[in-house]
Rosetta silent file (secondary structure, phi, psi, omega in degrees, C-alpha in Angstrom):
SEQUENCE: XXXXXXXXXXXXXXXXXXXXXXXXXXXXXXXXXXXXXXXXXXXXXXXXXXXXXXXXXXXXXXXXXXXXXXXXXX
SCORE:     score description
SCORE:     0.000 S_00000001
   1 L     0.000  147.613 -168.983  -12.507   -3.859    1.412 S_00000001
   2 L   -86.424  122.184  173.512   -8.910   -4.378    0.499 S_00000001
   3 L   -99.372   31.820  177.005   -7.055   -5.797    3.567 S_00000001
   4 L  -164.317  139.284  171.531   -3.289   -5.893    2.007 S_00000001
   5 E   154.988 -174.603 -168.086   -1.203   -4.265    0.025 S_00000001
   6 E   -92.195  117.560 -178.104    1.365   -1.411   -0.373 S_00000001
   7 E   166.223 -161.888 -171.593    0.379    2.184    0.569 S_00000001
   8 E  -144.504  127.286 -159.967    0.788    4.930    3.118 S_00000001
   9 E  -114.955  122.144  169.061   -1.366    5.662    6.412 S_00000001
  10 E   -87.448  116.197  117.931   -2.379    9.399    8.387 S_00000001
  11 E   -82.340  112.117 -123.191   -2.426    8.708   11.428 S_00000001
  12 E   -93.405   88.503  163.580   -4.876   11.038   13.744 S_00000001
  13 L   -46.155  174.000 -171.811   -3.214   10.974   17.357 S_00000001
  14 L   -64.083  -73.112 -165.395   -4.798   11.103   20.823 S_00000001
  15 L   -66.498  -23.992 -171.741   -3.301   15.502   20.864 S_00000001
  16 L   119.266  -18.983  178.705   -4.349   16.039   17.677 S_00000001
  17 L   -86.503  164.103 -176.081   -1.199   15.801   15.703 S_00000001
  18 E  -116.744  161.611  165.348   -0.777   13.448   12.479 S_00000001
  19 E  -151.341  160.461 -178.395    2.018   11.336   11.553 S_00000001
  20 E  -122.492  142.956 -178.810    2.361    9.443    8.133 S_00000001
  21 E  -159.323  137.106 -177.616    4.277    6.146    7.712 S_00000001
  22 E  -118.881  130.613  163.619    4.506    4.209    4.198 S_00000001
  23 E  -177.444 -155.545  163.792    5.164    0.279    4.107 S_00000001
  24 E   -58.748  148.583  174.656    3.260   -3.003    4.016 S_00000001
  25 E  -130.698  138.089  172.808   -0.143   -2.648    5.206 S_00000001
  26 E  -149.430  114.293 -163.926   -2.221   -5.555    6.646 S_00000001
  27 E   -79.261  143.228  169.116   -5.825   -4.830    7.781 S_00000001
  28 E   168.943  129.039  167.445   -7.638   -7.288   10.889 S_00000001
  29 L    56.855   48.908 -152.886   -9.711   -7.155   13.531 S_00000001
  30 L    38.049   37.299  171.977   -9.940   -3.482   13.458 S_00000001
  31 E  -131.996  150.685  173.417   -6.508   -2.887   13.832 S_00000001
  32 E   -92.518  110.287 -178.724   -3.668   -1.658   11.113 S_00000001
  33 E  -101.516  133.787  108.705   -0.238   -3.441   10.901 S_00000001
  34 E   -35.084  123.152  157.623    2.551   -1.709    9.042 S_00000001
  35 E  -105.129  150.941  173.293    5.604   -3.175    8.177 S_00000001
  36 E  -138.237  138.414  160.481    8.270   -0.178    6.959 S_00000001
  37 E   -95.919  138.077 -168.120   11.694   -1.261    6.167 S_00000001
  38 E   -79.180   97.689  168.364   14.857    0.037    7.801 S_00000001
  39 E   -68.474  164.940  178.135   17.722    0.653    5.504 S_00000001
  40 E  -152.213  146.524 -165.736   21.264    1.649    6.924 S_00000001
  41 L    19.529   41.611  153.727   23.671    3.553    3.736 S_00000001
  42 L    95.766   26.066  168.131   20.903    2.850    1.236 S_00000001
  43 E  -113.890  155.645 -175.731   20.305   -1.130    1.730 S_00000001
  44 E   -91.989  131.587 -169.866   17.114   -2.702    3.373 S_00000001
  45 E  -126.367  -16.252  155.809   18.910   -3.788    6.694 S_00000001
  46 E  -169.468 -157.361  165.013   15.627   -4.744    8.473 S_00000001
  47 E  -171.622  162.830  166.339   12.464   -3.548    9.185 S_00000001
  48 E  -129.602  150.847 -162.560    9.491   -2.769   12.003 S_00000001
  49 E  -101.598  115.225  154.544    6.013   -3.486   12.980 S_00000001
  50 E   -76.837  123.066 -178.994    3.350   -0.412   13.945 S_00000001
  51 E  -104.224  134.316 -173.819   -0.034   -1.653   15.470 S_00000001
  52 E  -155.240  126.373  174.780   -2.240    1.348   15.118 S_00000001
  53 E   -29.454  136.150 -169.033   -6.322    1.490   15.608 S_00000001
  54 L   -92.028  -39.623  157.168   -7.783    1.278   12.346 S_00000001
  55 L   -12.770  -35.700 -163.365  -10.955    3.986   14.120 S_00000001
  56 L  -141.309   38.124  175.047   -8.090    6.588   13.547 S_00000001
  57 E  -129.793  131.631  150.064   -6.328    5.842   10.215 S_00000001
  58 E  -121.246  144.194  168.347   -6.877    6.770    6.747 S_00000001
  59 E   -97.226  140.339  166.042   -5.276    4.508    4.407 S_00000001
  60 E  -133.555  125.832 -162.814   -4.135    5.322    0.615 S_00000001
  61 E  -105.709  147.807  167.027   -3.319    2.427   -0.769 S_00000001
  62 L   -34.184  165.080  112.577   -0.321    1.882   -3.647 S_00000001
  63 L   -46.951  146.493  164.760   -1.485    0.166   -6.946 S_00000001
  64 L   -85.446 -174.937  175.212   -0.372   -3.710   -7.147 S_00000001
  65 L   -69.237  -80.905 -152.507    1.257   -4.342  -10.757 S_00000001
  66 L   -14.450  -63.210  173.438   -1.382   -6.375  -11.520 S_00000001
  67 L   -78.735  -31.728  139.228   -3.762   -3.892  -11.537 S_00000001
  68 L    -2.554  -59.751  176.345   -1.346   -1.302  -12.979 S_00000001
  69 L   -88.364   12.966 -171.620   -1.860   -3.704  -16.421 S_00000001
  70 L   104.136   -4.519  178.420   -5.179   -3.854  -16.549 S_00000001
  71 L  -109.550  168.941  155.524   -6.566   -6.923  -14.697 S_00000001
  72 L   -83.507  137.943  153.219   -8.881   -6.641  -11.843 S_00000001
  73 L   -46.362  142.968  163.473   -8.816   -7.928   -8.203 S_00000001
  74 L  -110.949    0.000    0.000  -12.010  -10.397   -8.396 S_00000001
């Protein structure tokens, strides 16, 4: 299973509602880190970390380039 990368996460709340958040993704110990970066007037000005249960995520993860050109993760 891929545990890095680029992509965008549903997230299934406790009520029942979803929220979506796109950034870095880093998979571990059954938990989901996010990083998404904050821009202010259209520059990356920082960014922040979501810890979210992995039990109640689906991930869709980005292509890297790499595989974009044809090689495979081995």
């Amino acid at each position: 299973m891929r545990t890095l990368g680029s992509g965008e996460i549903v997230f299934y709340t406790m009520d029942g509602s979803v929220q979506r958040f796109e950034g870095e993704i880093q998979v571990a110990d059954g938990r989901v880190i996010l990083t998404e970066i904050i821009y202010f007037n259209g520059r990356p000005n920082g960014s922040r970390e979501v810890n979210m249960p992995l039990a109640r995520c689906v991930i869709y993860w980005k292509p890297e380039v790499y595989e974009e050109i044809g090689f495979a993760q081995a």
